[in-house]
C-alpha positions, 0 to 999 in steps of 0.5 A: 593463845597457843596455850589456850589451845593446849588447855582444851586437850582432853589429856593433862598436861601431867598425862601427856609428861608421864607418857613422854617418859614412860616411853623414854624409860622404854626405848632401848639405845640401840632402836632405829632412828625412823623405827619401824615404818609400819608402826609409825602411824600408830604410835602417833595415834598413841602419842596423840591421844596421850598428850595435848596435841590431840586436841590441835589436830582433831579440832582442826577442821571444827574450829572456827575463828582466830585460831584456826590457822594455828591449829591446822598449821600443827596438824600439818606439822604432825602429819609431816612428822609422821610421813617423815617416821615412815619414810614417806617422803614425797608425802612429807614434801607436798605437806611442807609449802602448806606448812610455809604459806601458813607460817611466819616467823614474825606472827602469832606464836603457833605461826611462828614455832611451826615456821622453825619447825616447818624449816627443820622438817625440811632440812630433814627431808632433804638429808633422807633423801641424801641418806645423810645423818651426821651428828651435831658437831661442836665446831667454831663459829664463824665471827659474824655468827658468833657476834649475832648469838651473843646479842640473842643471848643477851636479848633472851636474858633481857625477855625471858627469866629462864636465863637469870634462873640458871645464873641466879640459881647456880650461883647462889648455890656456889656462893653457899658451898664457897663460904668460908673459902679464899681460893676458889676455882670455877669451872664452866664447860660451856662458858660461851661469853661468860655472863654468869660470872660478872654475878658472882664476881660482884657479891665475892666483892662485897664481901668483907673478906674477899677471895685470895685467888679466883681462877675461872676455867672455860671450855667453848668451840672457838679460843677467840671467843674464849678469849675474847671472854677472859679479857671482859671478865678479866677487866670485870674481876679488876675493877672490882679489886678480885685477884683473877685468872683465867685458862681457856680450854678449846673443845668438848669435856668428854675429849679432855684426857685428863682432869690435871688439864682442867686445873689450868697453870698451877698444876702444870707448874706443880704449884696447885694449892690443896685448899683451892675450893673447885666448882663446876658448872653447866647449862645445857642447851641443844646449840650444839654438843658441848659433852663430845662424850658423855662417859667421857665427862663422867670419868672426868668428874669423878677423877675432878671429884670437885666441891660442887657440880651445878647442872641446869637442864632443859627438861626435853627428852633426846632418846626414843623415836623421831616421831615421839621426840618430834612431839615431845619437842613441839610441845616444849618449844610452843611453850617457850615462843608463848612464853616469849610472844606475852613477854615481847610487846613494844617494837624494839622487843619484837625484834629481839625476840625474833632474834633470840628465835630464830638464833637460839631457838630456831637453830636447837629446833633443827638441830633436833629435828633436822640431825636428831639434836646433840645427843644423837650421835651413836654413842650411848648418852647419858639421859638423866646427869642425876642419875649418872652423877649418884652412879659416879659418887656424888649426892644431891645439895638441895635447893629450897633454901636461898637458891628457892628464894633468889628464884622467886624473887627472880620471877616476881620482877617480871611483869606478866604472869605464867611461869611457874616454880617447883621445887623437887627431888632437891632441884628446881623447875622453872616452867611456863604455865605448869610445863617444866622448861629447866631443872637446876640441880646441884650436886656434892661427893657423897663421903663413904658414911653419907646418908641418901638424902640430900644435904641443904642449902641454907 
């Protein structure tokens, strides 16, 4: 329903995109979080009628019938945005128990992206009020939580295809820079429990030469999780006959002083062997911040100089105003809770999928909304890793061969239909009904004689 009503805007999704960037190009590192107040009215009169919520928030007092709720729940939530953009607060407060009698996070998509929304405004009202912006930390999970998000992150990857898309993906693409090697080391800078890797473990496996050593090295918050993650994979690897390794690292990428501590026990007793094939990988995600320093991270890289980087992104800005990346945002993320509201029919599915909204996706929404999102820390961050890894001596390997290919048989095992696959620039871009949600990309050292364009997978 909720993209039924996006359709009905006046401007193009592609519009509404290319306004979203052109103001992200624009904006400086350095530019106020709430921007000028004065102003903050009419950049979401800008905003708006660039992009598709225009039409929710005009239509509101026109429309009649089912979708009504819907639509004033999202002019409400803009006219708080932009109360909260001009430092407005007690108009911003007297909008929000509108906001919440309207709202429900076991309704209608509309109803319940604008109950996560609706609790992140909040939280951000409050912490005006308090003159209090601390940055998103990485900091270990208690147990409990940890156990409820690696149950919503299982239930995700059992909805919706955006998380086999990264696994597929990235691997497929691994497997194609691996071949030919039988020391392999994996590197993954969030490895949280690790679900990517039993994929890759299986098809190592069956091949008729299988891989002398095969080390993983994973970074994450808490060193019982990772822990707890090495022993599954570890049991895995065994029951598959894989010879397995695998070094924790606690804390974020950006804060490892050197690429040495990444290459785990070998290096330290000086038995590093020279044809051990290195890859890296990263899903990025808005949970938490995984990087602590992104120049950090790319200094990292280009000392590591591994075989392979593979990168899967969430195609949602974090630079520029409150007002422009709240609206950015809302669009993004109603996106993904009709993607999930189509997907989740049957009782047991409900309740998955209100777990995997209200761990994973109601936590990145307020962590946007709420605190700016991970990347608002204060320290310049990197906007486009593309960009930045050209800049540290890498060139893009294109994925329009069997990573396309895996990625469209992904998508042909779902049932409903919606999601979309384009493939760009040598990446792919997973969407749902023509909005980018994820881009993949994959990345190589780029030798003195290289040419610009990119190699392929084949």
């Amino acid at each position: 329903m909720l993209q039924g009503m996006l359709s009905r805007a006046p401007a193009t999704d592609a519009a509404a995109a290319a306004a979203m960037k052109a103001k992200r190009a624009t904006a400086s590192p350095g530019e106020e979080e709430e921007g000028d107040g004065r102003s903050a009215r009419g950049k979401r009169q800008q905003l708006l009628a660039l992009g598709p919520a225009t039409a929710l928030a005009s239509a509101a007092a026109e429309e009649e019938g089912p979708e009504t709720r819907g639509l004033r729940l999202l002019s409400l939530l803009l006219r708080c945005a932009e109360a909260v953009a001009m430092d407005q607060l007690t108009e911003a407060r007297e909008l929000l128990p509108e906001i919440a009698e309207l709202a429900s996070p076991f309704g209608s998509p509309p109803e319940r992206v604008a109950a996560y929304f609706g609790d992140a405004l909040c939280a951000r009202v409050l912490s005006s009020y308090l003159g209090a912006y601390s940055p998103l930390a990485l900091r270990p999970l208690a147990a409990a939580q940890s156990r409820r998000v690696a149950v919503a992150f299982q239930a995700y990857n059992a909805l919706s295809p955006l998380v086999k898309f990264s696994h597929f993906t990235a691997n497929q693409a691994i497997l194609q820079a691996l071949d030919g090697e039988d020391c392999l080391h994996v590197i993954d800078l969030d490895i949280m429990q690790g679900l990517q890797w039993p994929g890759l473990f299986h098809i190592l496996a069956s091949r008729p030469r299988k891989p002398r050593s095969l080390r993983v090295t994973g970074l994450g918050a808490s060193l019982d999780v990772l822990e707890a993650t090495g022993r599954r994979l570890a049991d895995f690897a065994a029951s598959l006959g894989l010879p397995f390794e695998f070094h924790p690292i606690e804390g974020e990428i950006g804060h490892v002083a050197d690429a040495a501590a990444l290459l785990g026990s070998r290096q330290q007793q000086h038995q590093q062997r020279d044809d051990e094939a290195t890859v890296v990988h990263w899903m990025h995600h808005c949970l938490y911040d995984v990087t602590g320093s992104d120049v950090g991270t790319v200094r990292l890289l280009r000392n590591l100089r591994p075989k392979l980087i593979t990168i899967v992104e969430q195609d949602l800005g974090h630079s520029g105003d409150f007002l422009g990346r709240f609206v950015e945002a809302l669009h993004y993320y109603s996106a993904l809770f009709d993607a999930l509201g189509d997907g989740a029919g049957a009782a047991e599915e409900s309740a998955e999928r209100h777990a995997v909204e209200r761990q994973l996706l109601g936590a990145e929404i307020r962590n946007i909304v709420a605190v700016g999102g991970p990347k608002r820390t204060g320290e310049v961050r990197v906007e486009r890793w593309g960009d930045e890894l050209r800049r540290a001596g890498f060139r893009p390997v294109s994925l329009a061969g069997s990573p396309a290919m895996q990625a469209r048989l992904l998508l042909g095992m779902y049932p409903w239909k919606g999601y979309t696959l384009v493939e760009e620039d040598a990446c792919l871009k997973l969407g749902w009904k023509d909005l980018s949600l994820l881009t993949a990309s994959a990345w190589e050292p780029a030798d003195d004689a290289a040419a610009s364009a990119p190699t392929t997978t084949s």
